[in-house]
N, C-alpha and C positions, 0 to 999 in steps of 0.2 A: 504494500500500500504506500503511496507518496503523498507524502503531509504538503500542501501548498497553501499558501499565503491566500488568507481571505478578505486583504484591506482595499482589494480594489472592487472589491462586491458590497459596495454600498449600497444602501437603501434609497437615497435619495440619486438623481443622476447630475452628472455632470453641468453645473452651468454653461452656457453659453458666454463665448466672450465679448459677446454683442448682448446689452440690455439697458435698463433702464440708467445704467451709473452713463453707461458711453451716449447716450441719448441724451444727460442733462450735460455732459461736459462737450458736447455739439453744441445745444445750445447755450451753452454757457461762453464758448470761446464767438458765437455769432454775435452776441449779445457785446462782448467785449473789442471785438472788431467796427461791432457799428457805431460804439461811444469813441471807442479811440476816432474812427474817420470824422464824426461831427466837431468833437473838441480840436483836430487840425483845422477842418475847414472853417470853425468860427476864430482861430488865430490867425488866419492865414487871411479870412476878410478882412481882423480889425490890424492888420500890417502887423503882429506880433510872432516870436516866431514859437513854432507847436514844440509841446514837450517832449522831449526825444525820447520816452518810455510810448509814449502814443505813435511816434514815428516806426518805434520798433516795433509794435504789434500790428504794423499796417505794411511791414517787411524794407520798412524802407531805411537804408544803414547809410546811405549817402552824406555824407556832409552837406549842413546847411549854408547856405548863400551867405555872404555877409553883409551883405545890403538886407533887409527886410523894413 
């Protein structure tokens, strides 16, 4: 008789790696994408220059102008 390990015969099944956690942190980063872009574009109307943490989350690593 062979004794074999029964720890992968669990009761409950495998989660999935797709659920409700990756769903709110979609929208959690869409949410954060669309304040970072509004807070550039309301600096960038009133000639002030955006805060480069909101630059970053809209992918942009560029160096700012130095005229603004």
């Amino acid at each position: 008789m062979v004794d074999l390990p029964v720890s992968n015969l669990s009761r409950t099944p495998a989660r999935p790696s797709f659920g409700i956690a990756k769903a709110l942190a979609n929208v959690s980063g869409f949410f954060a994408q669309m304040g970072a872009a509004a807070r550039v574009s309301r600096a960038v109307e009133a000639r002030r220059a955006p805060n480069p943490a909101d630059l970053r989350i809209l992918g942009i690593d560029a160096p700012l102008p130095r005229n603004w």
